[in-house]
Backbone bond lengths (Angstrom), bond angles and torsions (degrees), N, CA, C in turn:
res aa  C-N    CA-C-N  psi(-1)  N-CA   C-N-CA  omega(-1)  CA-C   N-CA-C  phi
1 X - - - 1.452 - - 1.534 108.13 -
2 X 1.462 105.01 125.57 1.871 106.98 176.38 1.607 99.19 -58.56
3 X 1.589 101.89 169.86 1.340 123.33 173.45 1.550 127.26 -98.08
4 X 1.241 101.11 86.76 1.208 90.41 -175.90 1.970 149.23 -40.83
5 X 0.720 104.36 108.59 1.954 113.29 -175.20 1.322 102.89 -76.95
6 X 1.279 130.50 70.89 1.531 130.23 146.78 1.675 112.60 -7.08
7 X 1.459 119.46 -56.54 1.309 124.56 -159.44 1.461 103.77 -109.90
8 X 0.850 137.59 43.01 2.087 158.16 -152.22 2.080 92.77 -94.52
9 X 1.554 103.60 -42.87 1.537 132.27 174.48 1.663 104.02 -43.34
10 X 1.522 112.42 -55.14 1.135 110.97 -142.28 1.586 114.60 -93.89
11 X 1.736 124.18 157.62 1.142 98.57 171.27 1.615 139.23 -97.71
12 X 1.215 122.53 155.53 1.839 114.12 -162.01 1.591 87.94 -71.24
13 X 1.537 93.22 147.11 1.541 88.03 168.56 2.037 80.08 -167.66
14 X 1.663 92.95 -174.42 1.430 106.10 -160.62 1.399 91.70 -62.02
15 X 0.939 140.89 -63.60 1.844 143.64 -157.66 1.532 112.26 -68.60
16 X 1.516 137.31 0.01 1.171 159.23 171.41 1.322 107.34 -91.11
17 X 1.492 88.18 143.16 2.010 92.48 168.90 1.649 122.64 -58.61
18 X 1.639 87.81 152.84 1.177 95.93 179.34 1.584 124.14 -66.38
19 X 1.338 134.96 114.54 1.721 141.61 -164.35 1.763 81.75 -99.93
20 X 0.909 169.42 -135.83 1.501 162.73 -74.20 1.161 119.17 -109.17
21 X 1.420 143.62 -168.09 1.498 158.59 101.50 1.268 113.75 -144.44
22 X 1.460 97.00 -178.43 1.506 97.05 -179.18 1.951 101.85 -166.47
23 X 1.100 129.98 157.06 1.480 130.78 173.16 1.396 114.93 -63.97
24 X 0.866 98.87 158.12 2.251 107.65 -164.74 1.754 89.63 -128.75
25 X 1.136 129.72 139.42 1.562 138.36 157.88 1.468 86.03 -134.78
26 X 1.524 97.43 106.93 1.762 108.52 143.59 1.317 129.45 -29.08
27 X 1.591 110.88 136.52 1.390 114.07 -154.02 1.385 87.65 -159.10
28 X 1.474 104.46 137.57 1.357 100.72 174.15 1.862 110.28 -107.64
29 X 1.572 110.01 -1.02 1.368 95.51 -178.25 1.681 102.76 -132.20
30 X 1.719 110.67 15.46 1.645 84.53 -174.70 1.955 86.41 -132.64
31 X 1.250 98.06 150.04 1.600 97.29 176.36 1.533 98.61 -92.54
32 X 2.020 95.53 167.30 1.314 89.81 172.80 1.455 140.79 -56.34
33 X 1.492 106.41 -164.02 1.846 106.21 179.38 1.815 99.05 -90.42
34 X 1.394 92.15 -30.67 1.878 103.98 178.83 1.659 105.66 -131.76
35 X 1.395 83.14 140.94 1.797 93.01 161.82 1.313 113.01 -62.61
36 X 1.519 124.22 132.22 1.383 113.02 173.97 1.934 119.35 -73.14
37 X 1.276 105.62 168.55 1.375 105.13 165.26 1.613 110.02 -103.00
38 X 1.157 101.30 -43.80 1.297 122.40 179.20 1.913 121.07 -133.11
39 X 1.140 99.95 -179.56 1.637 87.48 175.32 1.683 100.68 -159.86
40 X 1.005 116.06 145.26 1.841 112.39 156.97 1.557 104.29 -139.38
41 X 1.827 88.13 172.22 1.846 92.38 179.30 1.683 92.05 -132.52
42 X 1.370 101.16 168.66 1.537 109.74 178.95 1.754 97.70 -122.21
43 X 1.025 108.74 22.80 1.550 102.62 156.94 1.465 120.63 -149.82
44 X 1.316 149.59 128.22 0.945 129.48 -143.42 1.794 104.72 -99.32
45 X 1.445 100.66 162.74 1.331 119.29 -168.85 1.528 135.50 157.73
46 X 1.427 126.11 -165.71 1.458 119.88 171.06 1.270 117.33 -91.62
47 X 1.726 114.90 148.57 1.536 109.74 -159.74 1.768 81.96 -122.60
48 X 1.362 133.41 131.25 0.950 152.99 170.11 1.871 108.60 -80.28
49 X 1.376 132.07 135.94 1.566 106.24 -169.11 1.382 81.57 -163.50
50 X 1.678 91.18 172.22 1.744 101.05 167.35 1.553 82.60 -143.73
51 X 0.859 141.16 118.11 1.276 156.84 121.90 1.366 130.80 -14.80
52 X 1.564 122.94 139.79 1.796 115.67 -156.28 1.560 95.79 -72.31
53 X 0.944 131.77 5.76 1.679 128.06 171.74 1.580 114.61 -77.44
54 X 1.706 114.93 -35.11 1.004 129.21 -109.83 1.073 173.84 -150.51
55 X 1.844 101.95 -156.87 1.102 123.23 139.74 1.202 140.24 7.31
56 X 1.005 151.61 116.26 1.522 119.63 161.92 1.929 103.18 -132.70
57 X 1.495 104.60 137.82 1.343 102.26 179.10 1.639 108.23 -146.26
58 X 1.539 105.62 179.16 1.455 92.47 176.32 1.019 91.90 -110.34
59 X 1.636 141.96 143.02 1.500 153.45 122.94 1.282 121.25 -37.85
60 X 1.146 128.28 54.60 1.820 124.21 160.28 1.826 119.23 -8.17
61 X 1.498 120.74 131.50 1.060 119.20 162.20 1.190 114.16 49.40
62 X 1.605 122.00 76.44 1.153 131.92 172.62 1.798 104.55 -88.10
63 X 1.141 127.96 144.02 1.280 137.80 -177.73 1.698 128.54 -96.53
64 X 1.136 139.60 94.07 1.411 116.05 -150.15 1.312 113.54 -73.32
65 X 1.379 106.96 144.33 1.586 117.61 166.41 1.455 97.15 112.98
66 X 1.915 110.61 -27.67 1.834 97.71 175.45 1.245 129.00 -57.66
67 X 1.532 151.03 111.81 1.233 123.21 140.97 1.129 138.58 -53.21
68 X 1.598 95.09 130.47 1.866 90.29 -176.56 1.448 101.62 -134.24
69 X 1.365 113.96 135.30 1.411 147.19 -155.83 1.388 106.05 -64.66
70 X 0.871 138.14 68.63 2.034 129.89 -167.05 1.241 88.82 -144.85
71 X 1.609 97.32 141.82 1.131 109.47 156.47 1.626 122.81 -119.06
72 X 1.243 110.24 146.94 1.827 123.17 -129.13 1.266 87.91 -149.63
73 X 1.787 101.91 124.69 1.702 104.12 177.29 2.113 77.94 -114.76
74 X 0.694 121.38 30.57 1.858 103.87 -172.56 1.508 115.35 161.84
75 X 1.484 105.84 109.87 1.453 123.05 -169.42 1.254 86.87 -92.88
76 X 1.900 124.08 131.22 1.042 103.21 176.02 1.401 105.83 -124.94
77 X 1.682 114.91 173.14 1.662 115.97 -168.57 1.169 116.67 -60.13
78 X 1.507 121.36 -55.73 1.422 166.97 143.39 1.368 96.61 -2.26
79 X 1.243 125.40 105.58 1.889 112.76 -172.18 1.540 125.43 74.68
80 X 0.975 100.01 -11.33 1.602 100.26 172.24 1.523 126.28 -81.10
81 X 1.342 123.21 128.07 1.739 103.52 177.55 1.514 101.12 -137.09
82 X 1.768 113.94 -12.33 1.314 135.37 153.34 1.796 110.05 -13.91
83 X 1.452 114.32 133.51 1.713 88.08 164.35 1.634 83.02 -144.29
84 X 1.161 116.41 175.39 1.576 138.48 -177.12 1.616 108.72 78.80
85 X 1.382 110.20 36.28 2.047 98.23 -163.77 1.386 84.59 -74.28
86 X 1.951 87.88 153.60 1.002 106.35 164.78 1.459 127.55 -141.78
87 X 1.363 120.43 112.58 1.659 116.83 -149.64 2.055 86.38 -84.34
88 X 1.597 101.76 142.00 1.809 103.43 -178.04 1.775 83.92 -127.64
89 X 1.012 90.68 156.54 2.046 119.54 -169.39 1.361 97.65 -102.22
């Protein structure tokens, strides 16, 4: 029996749950396959990024298990000590 999606209706947008993810390996020259919506790590540390502006900065002391709301075209090597990223759609 399929699973039913109550919310199948509605449209994804930033303030809606998260529908995807996928694994991130730091890179210092290729952006992701998707823009993130969000991102977390399961080990804690600095997240190296360039931002959809961008931007690019390092995030100090990432916490595992937090989601945090950024959107991220490029996890980069360079500053990173973060491990388990995880880019969510």
């Amino acid at each position: 029996m399929p699973i039913t999606d109550s919310f199948s209706s509605f449209d994804t947008g930033l303030t809606g749950p998260i529908c995807g993810g996928f694994d991130i390996t730091p890179d210092d020259a290729n952006d992701l396959s998707s823009m993130t919506r969000a991102l977390m790590v399961t080990g804690s540390g600095d997240l190296g990024v360039v931002l959809k502006d961008g931007d690019t900065l390092v995030l100090p002391g990432l916490t595992p298990g937090v989601i945090y709301p950024l959107r991220i075209v490029r996890v980069l090597a360079t500053g990173t000590t973060a491990t388990g990223i995880k880019g969510l759609v």
